[in-house]
N, C-alpha and C positions, 0 to 999 in steps of 0.2 A: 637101123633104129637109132634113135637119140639116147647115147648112155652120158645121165647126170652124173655129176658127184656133187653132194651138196655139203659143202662144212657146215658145223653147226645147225644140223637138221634137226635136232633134239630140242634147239633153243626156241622161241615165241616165236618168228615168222619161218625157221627153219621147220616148224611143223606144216604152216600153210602153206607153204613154198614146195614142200618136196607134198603134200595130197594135190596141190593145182596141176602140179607137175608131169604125176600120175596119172594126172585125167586127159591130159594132152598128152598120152602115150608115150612119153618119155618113161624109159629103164632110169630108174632113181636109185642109187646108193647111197647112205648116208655115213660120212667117214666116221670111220671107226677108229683112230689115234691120234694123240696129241700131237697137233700140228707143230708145236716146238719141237717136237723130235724131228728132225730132218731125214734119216735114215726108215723110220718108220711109214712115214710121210711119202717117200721117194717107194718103196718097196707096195705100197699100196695102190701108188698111179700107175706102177708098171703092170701091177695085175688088170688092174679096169681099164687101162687105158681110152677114159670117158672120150666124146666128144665135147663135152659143156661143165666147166667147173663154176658152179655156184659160190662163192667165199665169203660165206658170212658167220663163219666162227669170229668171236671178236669177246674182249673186256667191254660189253657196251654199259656202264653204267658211269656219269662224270663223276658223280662222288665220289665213287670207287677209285678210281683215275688220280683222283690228289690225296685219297688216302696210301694210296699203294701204285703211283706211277711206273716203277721198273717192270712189276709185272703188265701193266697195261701194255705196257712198248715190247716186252717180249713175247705178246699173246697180236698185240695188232699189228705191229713192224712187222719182227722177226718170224711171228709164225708166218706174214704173209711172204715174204720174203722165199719162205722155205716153200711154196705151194709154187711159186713164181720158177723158183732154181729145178725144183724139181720136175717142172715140167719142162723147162731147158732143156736140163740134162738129156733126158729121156726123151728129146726128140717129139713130142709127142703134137700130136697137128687138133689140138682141141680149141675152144672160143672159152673164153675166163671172164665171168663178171667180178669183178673187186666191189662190194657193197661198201660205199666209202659215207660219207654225214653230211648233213649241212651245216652242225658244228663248227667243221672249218673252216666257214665263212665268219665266223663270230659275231658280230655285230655291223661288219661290213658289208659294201654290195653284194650283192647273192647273182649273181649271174655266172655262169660258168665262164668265162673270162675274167673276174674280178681279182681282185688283190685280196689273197684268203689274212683271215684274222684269227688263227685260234686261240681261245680264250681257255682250253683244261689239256691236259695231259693226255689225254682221250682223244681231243682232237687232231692234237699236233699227233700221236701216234700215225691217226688214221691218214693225216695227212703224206707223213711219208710214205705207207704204203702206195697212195694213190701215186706221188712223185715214182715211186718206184715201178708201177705197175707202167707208166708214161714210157720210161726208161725203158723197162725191158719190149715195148712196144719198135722204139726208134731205133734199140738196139740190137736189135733179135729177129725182128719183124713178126712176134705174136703177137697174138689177135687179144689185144685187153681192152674191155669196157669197164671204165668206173660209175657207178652211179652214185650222187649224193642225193639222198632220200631225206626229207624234211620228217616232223615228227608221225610215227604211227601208231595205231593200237588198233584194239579190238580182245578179242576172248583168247585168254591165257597168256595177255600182258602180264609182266612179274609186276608187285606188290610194290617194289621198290619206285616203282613212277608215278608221279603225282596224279594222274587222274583214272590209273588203277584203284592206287593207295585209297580216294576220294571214293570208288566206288566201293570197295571193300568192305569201308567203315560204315559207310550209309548201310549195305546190309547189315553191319554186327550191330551200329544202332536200330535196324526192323527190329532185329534177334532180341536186342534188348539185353547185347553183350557189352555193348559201351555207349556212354553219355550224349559222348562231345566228340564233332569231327575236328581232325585237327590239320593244320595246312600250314604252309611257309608262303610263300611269294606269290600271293597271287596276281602283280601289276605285271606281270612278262607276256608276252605275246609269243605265242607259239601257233606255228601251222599244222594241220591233220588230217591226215589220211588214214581210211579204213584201214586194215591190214589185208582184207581182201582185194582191194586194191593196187595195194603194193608189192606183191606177187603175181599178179596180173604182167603189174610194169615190170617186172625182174626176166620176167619167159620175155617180155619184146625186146627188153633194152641188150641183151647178150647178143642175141644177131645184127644189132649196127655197127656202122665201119668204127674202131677203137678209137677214143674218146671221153670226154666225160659229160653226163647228163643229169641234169637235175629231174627230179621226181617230188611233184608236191599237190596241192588240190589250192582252191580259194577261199580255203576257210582259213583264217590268219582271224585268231581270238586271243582274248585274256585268259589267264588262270583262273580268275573271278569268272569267265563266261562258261566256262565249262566246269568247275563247280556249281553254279547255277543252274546246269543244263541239267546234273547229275542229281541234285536235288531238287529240283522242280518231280522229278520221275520218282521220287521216293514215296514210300507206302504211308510213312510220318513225316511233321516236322523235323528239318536237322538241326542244331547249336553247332556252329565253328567257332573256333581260336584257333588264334596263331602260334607256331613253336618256334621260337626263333632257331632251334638247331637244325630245323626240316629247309632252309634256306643254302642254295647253292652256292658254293663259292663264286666269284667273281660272274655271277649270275648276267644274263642281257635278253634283251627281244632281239628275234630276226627284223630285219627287214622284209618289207613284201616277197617273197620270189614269186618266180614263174619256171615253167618249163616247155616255153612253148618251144623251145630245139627237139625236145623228147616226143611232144604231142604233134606236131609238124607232121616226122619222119613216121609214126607208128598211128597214128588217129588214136591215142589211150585217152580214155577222160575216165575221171573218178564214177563209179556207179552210186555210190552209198555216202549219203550227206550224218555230217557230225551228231544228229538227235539219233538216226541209225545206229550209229555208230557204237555211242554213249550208252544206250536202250541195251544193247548186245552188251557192251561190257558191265551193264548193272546186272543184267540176268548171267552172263558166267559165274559171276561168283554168289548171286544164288541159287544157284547151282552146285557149289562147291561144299 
């Protein structure tokens, strides 16, 4: 049988990931210690000795990242580093996905051969890991696939994302909890993916030969379009303003990506288009 280990199964796609997981008969464990401990970390793989490590514990938030960089780089680096070593050490003959960003592409080509540009603390984090996961690939001869996954959501996105956050508000204004939605940037172009989706792609892209693959859909919108999309579905009118502190540092749009190296080898295509998608995260939270 396929024994997972999934870091950060507790987190938003760490829940989807380890219930998909479950359904395709994999044995699912979800780590249970801070991946910055190395000795705890190590003492944990030797008992499971999974075949498949999932690694998507991570600081994934970019504002977080320049407000408190040292931590991001010892949660995305170091702790990946620690999951890399340890199963070095320990000899252990398992396939590793490194869940790495399209962040680190920053504003530059997006194709998994390009010249990465990251623009936060966050990304260059993730960035090394990925260099590192590369490394211990050529060095070692482990099995490491990275994926850089463009943006996702769906139900039980944290609040802190803008088109969480947008849904959130649109229900407390139904409630008749607050006035005015309020928003920063809406001129960026971001890509989306269900989050059903992207644990979909996570179970196919661990079994190709090591490398790195891009994971995205063809919905490439504005901030303005998917607020639009989010209140179009509302029960009332909404009123927006802008706050200027709800604006990202050194903020960009992607460029288009694709992933047809990903969709090639595996046939994945998205099932669930961005109105789905949106529809789903206005009804989590009311729900909540």
């Amino acid at each position: 049988m396929n024994k997972a280990l999934v870091t950060g199964a507790h987190g938003f796609v760490g829940r989807h990931l380890t219930k998909w997981l479950e359904a395709q008969g994999y044995e699912v464990t979800a780590n249970s210690v801070d991946i910055r401990d190395y000795e705890s970390l190590r003492n944990q793989l030797d008992r499971l000795r999974p075949t498949h490590i999932f690694h998507l514990a991570a600081q994934a938030y970019v504002p977080e990242s320049f407000a408190s960089p040292a931590r991001t780089f010892e949660v995305n680096t170091i702790g990946s580093l620690n999951v890399l070593e340890a199963v070095r050490q320990l000899g252990i003959k398992t396939r590793i996905h490194l869940v790495g960003t399209s962040e680190e592409y920053g504003d530059g080509d997006v194709s998994e051969e390009s010249m990465l540009e990251p623009k936060s603390p966050y990304a260059i984090a993730k960035l090394a890991m990925d260099y590192l996961g590369r490394l211990y690939t050529k060095s070692y001869g482990m099995h490491i696939v990275v994926s850089r996954a463009f943006n996702h959501t769906g139900a039980g996105r944290g609040e802190q994302y803008a088109e969480s956050s947008f849904a959130k508000q649109i229900v407390e204004i139904e409630r008749g909890e607050r006035e005015v939605l309020e928003h920063g940037n809406l001129e960026s172009i971001r890509n989306y993916t269900d989050v059903r989706d992207i644990v979909r792609a996570y179970k196919l892209v661990i079994d190709l030969d090591p490398g790195v693959y891009n994971i995205c859909s063809d919905q490439n919108v504005s901030m303005q379009e998917v607020l639009d999309l989010l209140c179009a579905s509302a029960k009332l009118p909404i009123e927006t303003k802008v706050n200027p502190s709800l604006y990202r540092p050194a903020d960009f749009s992607f460029k288009e990506p694709n992933c047809d190296k990903f969709q090639k080898l595996t046939g994945w295509e998205p099932k669930y288009n961005l109105s789905q998608t949106m529809q789903g995260l206005l009804e989590y939270w009311r729900e909540q």
